[in-house]
N, C-alpha and C positions, 0 to 999 in steps of 0.2 A: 634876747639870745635864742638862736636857732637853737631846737633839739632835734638830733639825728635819728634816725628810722634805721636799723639795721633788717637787710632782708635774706631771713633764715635759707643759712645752705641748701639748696637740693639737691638730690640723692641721685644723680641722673639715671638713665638707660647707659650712658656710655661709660661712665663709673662705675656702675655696678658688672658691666662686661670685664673691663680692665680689673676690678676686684674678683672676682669668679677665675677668670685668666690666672693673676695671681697665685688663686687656691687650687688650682689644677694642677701648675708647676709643680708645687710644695711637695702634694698630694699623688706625684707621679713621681717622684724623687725618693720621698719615703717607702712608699709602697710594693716598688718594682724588687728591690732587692730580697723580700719577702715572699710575693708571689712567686717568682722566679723559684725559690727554693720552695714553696707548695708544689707547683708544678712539677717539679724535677722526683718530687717526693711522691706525688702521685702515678707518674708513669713510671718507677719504680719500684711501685705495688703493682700495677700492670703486669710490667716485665717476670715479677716475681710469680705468679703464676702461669706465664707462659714458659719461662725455665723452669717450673714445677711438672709441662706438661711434656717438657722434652726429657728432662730427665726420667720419666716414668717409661719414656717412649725409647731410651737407650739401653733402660733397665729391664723393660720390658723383651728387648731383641735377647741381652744377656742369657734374662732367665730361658726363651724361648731355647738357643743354642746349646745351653751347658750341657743338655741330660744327653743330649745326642750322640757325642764320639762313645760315652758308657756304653749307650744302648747300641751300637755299632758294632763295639768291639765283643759284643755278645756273638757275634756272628760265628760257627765252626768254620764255615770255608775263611775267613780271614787267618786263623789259627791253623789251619791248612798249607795256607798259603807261604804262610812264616818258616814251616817246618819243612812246606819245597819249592823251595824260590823256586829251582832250575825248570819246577814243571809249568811249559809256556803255556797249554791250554789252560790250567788252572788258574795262574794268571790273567792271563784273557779273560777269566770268567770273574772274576775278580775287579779288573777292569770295570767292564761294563757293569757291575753290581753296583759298583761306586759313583758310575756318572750316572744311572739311573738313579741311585739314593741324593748325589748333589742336588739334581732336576728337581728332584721329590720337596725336599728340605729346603729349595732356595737357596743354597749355598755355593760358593763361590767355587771351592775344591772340599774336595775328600779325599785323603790319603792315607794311607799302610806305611810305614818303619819298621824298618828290624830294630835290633838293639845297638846297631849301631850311627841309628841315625838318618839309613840308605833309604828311601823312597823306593819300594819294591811294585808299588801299583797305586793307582790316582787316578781321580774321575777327570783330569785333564789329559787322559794320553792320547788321545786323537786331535790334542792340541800341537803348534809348533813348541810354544812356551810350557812341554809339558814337566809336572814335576818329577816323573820316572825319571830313575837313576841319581838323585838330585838328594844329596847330603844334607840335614838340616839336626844333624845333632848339637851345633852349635848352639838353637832356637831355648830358649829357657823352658818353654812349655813343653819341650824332647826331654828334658833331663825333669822335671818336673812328673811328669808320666814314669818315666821309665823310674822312675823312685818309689811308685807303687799308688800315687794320689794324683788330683783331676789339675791338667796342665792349662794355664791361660796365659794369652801374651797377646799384645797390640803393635804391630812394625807394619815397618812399609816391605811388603814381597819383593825377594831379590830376585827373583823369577819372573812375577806377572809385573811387577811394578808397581801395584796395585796395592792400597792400605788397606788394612785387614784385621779383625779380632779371632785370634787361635785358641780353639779349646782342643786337648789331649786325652787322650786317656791306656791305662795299659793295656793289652790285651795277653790273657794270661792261660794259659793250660795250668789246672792244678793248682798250685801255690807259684808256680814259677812264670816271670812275665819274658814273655818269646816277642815283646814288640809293641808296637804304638799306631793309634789309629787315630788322625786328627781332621778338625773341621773350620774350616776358614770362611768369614762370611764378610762380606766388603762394607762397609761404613759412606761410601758416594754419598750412596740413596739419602741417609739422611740430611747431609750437607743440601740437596738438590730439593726435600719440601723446606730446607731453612731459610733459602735463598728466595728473593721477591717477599720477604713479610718487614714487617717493622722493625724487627728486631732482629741483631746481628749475633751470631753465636761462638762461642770458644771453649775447646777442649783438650785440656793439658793432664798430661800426666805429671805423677811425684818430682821429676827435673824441672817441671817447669815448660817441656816441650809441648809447642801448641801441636797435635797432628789432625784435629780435627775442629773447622771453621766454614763460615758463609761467605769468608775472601779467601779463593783458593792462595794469595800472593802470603798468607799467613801461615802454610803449613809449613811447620819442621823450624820455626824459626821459637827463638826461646822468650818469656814476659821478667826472665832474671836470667844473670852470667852464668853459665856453666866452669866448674873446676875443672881442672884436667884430670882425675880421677872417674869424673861424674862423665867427660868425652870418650877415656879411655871405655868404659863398660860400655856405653850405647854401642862403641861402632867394634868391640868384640863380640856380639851379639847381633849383628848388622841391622837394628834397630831402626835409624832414621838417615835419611843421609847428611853425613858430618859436614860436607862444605857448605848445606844448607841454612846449618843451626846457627843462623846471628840470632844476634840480640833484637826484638821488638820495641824499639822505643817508645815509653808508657810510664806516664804519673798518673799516680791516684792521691786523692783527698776525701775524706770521711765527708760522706752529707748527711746519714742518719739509721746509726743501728749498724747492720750490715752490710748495706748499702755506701759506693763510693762512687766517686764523680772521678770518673778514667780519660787521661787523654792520650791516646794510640796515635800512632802512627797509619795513615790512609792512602793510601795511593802517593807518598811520598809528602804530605800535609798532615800537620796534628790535627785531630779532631774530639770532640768531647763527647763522653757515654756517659748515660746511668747506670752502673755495673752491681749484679747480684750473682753471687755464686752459690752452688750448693754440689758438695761432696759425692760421688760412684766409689764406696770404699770398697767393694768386690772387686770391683776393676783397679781402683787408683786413680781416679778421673778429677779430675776439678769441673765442671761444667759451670761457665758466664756467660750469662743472659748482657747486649749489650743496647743499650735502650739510647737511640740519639736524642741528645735536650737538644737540637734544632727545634720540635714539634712545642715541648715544654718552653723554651723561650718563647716563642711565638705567640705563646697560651697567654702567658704571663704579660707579652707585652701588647696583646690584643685586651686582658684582661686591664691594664690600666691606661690603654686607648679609651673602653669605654667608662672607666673610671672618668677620665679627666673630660669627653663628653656628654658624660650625663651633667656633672659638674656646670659647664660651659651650658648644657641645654636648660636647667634650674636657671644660668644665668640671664639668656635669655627668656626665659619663662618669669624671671621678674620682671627685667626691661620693656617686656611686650604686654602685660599682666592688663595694661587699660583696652590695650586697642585689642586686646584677645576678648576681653568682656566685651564690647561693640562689636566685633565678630557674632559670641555666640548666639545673641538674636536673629541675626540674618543664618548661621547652622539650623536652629532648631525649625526653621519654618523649612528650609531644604529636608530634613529629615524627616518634618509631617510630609511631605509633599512626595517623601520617599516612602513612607510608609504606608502612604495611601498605593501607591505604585507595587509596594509591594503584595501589599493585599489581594490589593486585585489580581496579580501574578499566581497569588495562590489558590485563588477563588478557580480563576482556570486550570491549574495544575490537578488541584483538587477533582475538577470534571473530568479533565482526560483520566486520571486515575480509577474513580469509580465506572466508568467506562471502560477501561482495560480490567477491571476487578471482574467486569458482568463477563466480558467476555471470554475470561481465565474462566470463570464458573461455567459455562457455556462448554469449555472445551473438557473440563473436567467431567460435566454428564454424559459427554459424549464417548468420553475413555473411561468411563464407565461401564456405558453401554457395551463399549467393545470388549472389556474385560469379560462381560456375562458370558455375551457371545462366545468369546475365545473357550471360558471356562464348560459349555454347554457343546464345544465341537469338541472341546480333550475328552467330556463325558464319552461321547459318540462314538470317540477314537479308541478309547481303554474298552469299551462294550467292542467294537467288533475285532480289536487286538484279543479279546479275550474269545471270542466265537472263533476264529482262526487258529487261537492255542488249540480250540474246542478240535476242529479238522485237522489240524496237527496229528491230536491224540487219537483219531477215531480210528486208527487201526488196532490200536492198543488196543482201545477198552471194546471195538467188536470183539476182539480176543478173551477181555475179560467178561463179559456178558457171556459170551457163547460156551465158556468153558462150565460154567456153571449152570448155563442149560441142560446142557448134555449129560454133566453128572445127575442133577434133577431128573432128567428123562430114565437113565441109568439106574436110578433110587427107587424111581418110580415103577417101571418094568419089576425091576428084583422083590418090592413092595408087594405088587397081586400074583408072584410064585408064591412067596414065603407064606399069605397070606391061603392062597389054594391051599397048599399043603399043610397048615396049621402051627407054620411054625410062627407065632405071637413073637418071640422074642426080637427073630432077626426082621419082622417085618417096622416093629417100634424104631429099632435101631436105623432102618431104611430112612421112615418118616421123620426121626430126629435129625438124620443129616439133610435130606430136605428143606428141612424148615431153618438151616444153618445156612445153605446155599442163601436162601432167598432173603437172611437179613444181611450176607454178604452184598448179593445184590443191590437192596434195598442201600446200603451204607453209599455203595460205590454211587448210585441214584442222587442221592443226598448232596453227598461233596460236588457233584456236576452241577446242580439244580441252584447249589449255592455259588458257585464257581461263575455261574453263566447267568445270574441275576444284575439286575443294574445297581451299581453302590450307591444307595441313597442314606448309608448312615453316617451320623455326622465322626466329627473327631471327638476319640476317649480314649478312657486308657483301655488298651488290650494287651492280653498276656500272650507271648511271642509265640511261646513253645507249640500251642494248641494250631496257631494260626500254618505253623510251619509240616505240625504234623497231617494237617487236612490237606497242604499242598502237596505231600508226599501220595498220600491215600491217591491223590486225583491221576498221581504218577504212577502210581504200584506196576500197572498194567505195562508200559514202557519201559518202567525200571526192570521189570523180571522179564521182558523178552530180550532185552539190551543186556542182561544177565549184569547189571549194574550193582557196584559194591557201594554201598551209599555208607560211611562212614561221618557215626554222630558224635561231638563233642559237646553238653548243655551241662549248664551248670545247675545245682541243686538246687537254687533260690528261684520261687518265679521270675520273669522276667517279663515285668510291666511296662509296656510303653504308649508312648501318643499317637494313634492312630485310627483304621477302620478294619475290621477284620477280614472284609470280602475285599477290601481293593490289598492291602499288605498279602492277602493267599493270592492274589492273581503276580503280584510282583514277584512274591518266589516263586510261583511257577515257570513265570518267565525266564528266570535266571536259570532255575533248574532245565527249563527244556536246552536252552543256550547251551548249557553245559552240555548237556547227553547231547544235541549237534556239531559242539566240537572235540567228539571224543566217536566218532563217526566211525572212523577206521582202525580203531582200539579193539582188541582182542580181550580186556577183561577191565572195560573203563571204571573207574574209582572215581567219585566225588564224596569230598571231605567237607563235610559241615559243621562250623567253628559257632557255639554264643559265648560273648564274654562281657560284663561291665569294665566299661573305658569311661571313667570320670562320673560325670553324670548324663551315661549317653551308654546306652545297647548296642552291641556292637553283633551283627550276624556275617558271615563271614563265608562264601561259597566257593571252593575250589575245586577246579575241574585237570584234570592230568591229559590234558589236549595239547594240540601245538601252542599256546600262546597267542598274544594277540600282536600283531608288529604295530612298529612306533608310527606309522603312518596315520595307520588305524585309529589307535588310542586316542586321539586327542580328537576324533570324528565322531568317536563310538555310540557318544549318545546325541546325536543330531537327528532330528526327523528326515524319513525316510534313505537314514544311509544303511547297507546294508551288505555283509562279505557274503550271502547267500547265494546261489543259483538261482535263477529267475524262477519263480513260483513257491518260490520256499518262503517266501515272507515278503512284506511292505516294508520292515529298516523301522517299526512305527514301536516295536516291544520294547525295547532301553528306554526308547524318547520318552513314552507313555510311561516306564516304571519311574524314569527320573524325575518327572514331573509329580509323580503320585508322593515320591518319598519327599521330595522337596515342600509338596502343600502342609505334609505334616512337621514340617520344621528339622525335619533331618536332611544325611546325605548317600548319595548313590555314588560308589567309585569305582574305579575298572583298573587294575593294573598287572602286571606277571608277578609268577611266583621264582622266586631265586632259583629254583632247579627246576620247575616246567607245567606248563600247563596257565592259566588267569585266574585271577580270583578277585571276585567281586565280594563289596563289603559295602552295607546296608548298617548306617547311620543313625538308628532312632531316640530322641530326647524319653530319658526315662519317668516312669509318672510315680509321682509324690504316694505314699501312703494315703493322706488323705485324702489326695484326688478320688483313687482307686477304693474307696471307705465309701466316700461319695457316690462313684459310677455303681457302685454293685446297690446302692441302696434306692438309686434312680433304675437300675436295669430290673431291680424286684415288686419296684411299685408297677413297674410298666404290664 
C-alpha cells in the first residue's frame, strides 16, 4: 500500500497581495466615516478662531465709532447752528467742519438733525446724493437720540445706497436736546479682506436678516421665514429692502459641541459648511464663520488613501521580503562605494572652505586696518574742527583778553598815584583787582589750552554739568558781545555719564556756536539749555530761537562736509565730527524744529552706574 505525501500549502507573494487588498477594503470602509468627521472637526477649530478674529475686528470698528457723535455733538457751533438754521454762512461753516471731521474719522457721513428729524448740514453736501434737507426721523437711532441716550442702527442708506452702521447722539444746550448729530461708517471694507480666504463669512441680525457676507448674492436675503409683523417693522423703518428678503435655503445637522454641518444654497447649488457662530450682543449680530469640508473631505480621504497603501505596501514588503534580502548585499556595497565618494567630496569641500576662511581673515585685517585709519583721519578732523571753532572765536576772546588788559594797565597807572601820594589803602585795592583780572585771565587760558588739546582720554564716566559749564566759559566772550540770553535748566542730581570730557566740551561748543550763527540777525537772541534723565540715558537738550532748520536740510544736516554757511564760514565738518564723537560713546546726536521756532538739538548720553563712577574716581585719584 502506497502512503501519500501531502505538500504543505504555501503562503504565496500572490496570496498574501490578494489578502492585504482584502484588509485595505475593510480598512478604508470602516475608517472614512470617522476620519471624515475628525477632519471636519478639526477645521472647525480652525474656523473658530478665525471667527474669533473677525469678531474682535467688528467689535473692534463698534468700539472705535461709538464715542464719536458724543464727542461731536460737544461742539458749540453745532448747537448754534440748531438755534439758526436760516443762518446760510453758519451753515456753510458747519458744513465743511463735518466733511473735514468724516475725512478725519474715516467715516462715510456725518450729519446734524433737528428734532424733527430734518438733515440741517452733512459732510455729504457737495455731494449729488447729499443728505441736506433729507428726513430721517423715521431711523430708530433718531428717536433713540432724541430720547436723550446713544442711538445705534445697521440698514441699507436710502440715500447713498450704501450699508451702514449708525451711531446717534443728542446734542443738548442746558438740560434741553435742540437735535442730533450722527455718524455713519460703511461695513464693504470688511466684506472685501473676507473675500479670497478659506473661509466664507455671514452676518445676521435678530430677524434672521443676512446684511452682511463674502457672497454679495446673500445680502438681505433671510436663514428663517420672516412674519409679517417682523416685514411690517423692517420696511417701516426702511431697513432693508423688502423685495429682497427670501428665504436662504439651508440645513443644518449637529457635528460636535457648537459646531454644525450647514448646507446653503451657492450660486443656485447646495453646498456643505462647517458652521461656528458667535454673538455681537451690542450690536445684535449673529456672526458664522463658514469653513467648506471640500478641504476636510479631501483630508480624510487622502488620509485613508494612505491608510489602504501603506497596507498594500507592508503587503508587498512581505511578497518581496526574499528578493529584498538578495537586493541588500548588492545596496550596501553601492552605498560603500557612495560613501567613499562622498568623502572625498567632503575632503574638497572642506579645502575650498578653509581657503575661503584664510581669505575672510585676510579681508578682515585689512578692514581693520581701514577702521584705524578711518578712526586716526576723524582724530585729525575733530582736532582742526576744533582749531577753526578756535578762529571762529578769536574775535571774541581778542575782546576778552584785551579788556582786561587795559583794566590791568588802568590798576596799574592808578597803583604808583595812590602809591606817590601815600595813599596804602586805595593803592592794595588797585593791586587786589589786578591780581583778579589775571586769574580771569589765566581761567579763560585754561579752558582754550584744554579746548584745543588733542582727546587722548579714553571713555569714563564724566559728570555733564562741569563739562558744559567750561563750554560756556570758552563762549563767555561771544555770548556777552552777541548780548546773548543763555537760559539754564539742570537738575540737582549730578548728572554722570559715559564719555571724555575734552571731546563732549568741544561737541557743545559746537552746538553752542551753531546756535549763536543762527540767531545772526536777532536783536536779543535767547538760547535755552534743557538736562534731564530720559530712562537710563542724559538727555542735554540746546535750543536756539533762529529761523529753524527746513526739511530739506534736516535729513542732510549731519553728513560730512554739507554745510547752509557762506563760503568761508565753515568745512560742513562740526555736526559730522560731533555725531561721530557722541555716537563712539554709545549715545545719540539729533536735530529737529521747535513747535514755535527756532531747532534744537539733543545730545543722547548712556548714563554711568554708581559703581562705575565709585570706580573711575578711585582710578582718577590713584593717577
Amino acid at each position: 500500500m502506497k502512503t501519500r505525501t501531502s505538500t504543505p500549502t504555501r503562503f504565496t507573494g500572490g496570496k498574501a497581495l490578494m489578502a492585504f487588498a482584502a484588509l485595505a477594503v475593510v480598512a478604508t470602509l470602516v475608517t472614512f466615516p470617522r476620519l471624515e468627521a475628525f477632519f471636519q472637526i478639526q477645521a472647525g477649530l480652525r474656523g473658530k478662531e478665525t471667527l474669533r478674529l473677525t469678531v474682535e475686528g467688528l467689535n473692534g470698528a463698534l468700539r472705535r465709532y461709538e464715542p464719536l457723535p458724543g464727542l461731536i455733538a460737544e461742539r458749540p457751533v453745532l448747537a448754534q447752528a440748531l438755534q439758526a438754521p436760516d443762518d446760510t454762512e453758519l451753515l456753510q461753516r458747519v458744513n465743511e467742519e463735518l466733511r473735514l471731521t468724516a475725512e478725519r474719522l474715516k467715516a462715510s457721513d456725518v450729519y446734524l438733525m433737528d428734532t424733527t428729524g430734518l438733515t440741517i448740514a452733512a459732510s455729504s453736501y457737495r455731494k449729488e446724493l447729499s443728505f441736506v434737507g433729507r428726513n430721517f426721523g423715521y431711523r430708530p437711532y433718531f428717536t433713540q437720540a432724541v430720547e436723550g441716550g446713544l442711538g445705534r442702527f445697521f440698514a441699507l442708506g436710502t440715500t447713498s445706497g450704501e450699508r451702514g452702521y449708525f451711531y446717534a447722539f443728542p446734542v443738548e444746550v442746558g438740560q434741553r436736546i435742540i437735535g442730533v448729530v450722527a455718524v455713519k461708517f460703511l461695513v464693504a471694507p470688511f466684506e472685501e479682506a473676507w473675500r479670497g480666504g478659506d473661509h466664507w463669512v455671514i452676518v445676521r441680525d435678530l430677524n434672521g436678516v443676512v446684511f452682511m457676507s463674502s457672497n454679495p448674492r446673500w445680502h438681505f436675503r433671510t436663514v428663517r421665514p420672516l412674519s409679517d409683523g417682523e416685514r411690517e417693522r423692517i420696511e417701516a423703518i426702511r431697513q432693508y429692502p423688502v423685495d429682497r428678503m427670501e428665504l436662504l435655503p439651508n440645513t443644518a445637522s449637529p457635528l460636535r459641541g457648537d459646531m454644525a454641518l450647514l448646507s446653503i444654497e451657492v450660486d443656485g447649488q447646495g453646498r456643505e459648511f462647517i458652521a461656528n457662530t458667535l454673538p455681537i450682543h451690542d450690536a445684535g449680530w449673529a456672526v458664522t464663520i463658514l469653513t467648506p469640508t471640500e478641504r476636510a473631505n479631501a483630508q480624510a480621504l487622502g488620509a485613508v488613501s494612505i491608510l489602504a497603501l501603506l497596507i498594500m505596501l507592508l503587503g508587498f514588503g512581505v511578497a518581496f521580503y526574499l528578493q529584498r534580502r538578495a537586493q541588500l548585499l548588492e545596496r550596501i556595497a553601492v552605498q560603500r562605494a557612495a560613501t567613499e565618494t562622498l568623502e572625498a567630496r567632503i575632503a574638497e569641500r572642506t579645502l575650498d572652505l578653509k581657503q575661503a576662511n584664510d581669505k575672510l581673515v585676510e579681508e578682515v585685517r585689512e578692514r581693520r586696518d581701514a577702521e584705524n585709519r578711518l578712526r586716526q583721519t576723524q582724530t585729525e578732523l575733530i582736532q582742526a574742527g576744533k582749531l577753526a571753532a578756535l578762529g571762529q572765536m578769536s574775535a571774541a576772546l581778542s575782546h576778552e583778553f584785551n579788556q582786561p588788559l587795559a583794566a590791568v594797565k588802568s590798576y596799574a597807572d592808578n597803583a604808583i598815584q595812590f602809591l606817590a601820594r601815600g595813599r596804602e589803602e586805595e593803592t592794595r585795592e588797585n593791586i587786589r583787582r589786578i591780581s583778579a583780572m589775571t586769574d580771569r585771565m589765566a581761567s579763560i587760558s585754561k579752558h582754550l589750552r584744554n579746548f584745543a588739546r588733542r582727546p587722548q582720554e579714553k571713555v569714563r564716566p564724566v559728570e555733564l554739568v562741569p563739562v558744559m559749564q567750561d563750554a560756556l566759559a570758552i563762549l563767555q566772550g561771544r555770548l556777552e558781545a552777541g548780548r546773548v540770553d543763555v537760559r539754564l535748566d539742570l537738575p540737582d542730581e549730578p548728572a554722570w555719564v559715559i564719555g571724555g570730557h575734552v571731546r563732549l566740551q568741544q561737541v557743545i561748543v559746537n552746538l553752542l556756536n551753531n546756535a549763536l550763527d543762527a540767531m545772526e540777525d536777532e536783536e536779543r537772541p535767547v538760547i535755552e539749555v534743557g538736562l534731564s534723565r530720559v530712562g537710563d540715558r542724559w538727555s542735554l537738550k540746546i535750543r536756539d530761537h533762529g529761523p529753524g532748520i527746513d526739511e530739506e536740510t534736516i535729513g542732510k544736516i549731519f553728513d560730512p562736509f554739507f554745510t547752509t554757511k557762506t563760503p568761508g564760514r565753515g568745512l560742513g565738518l562740526g555736526l559730522s565730527i560731533s555725531y561721530n564723537i557722541i555716537r563712539d560713546f554709545g549715545g545719540r546726536l539729533l536735530a529737529q524744529n521747535h513747535a514755535q521756532n527756532g531747532a534744537v538739538f539733543s545730545l543722547e548720553l548712556q548714563a554711568a552706574q554708581a559703581d562705575t563712577v565709585a570706580l573711575d574716581a578711585r582710578e582718577t585719584a590713584a593717577e
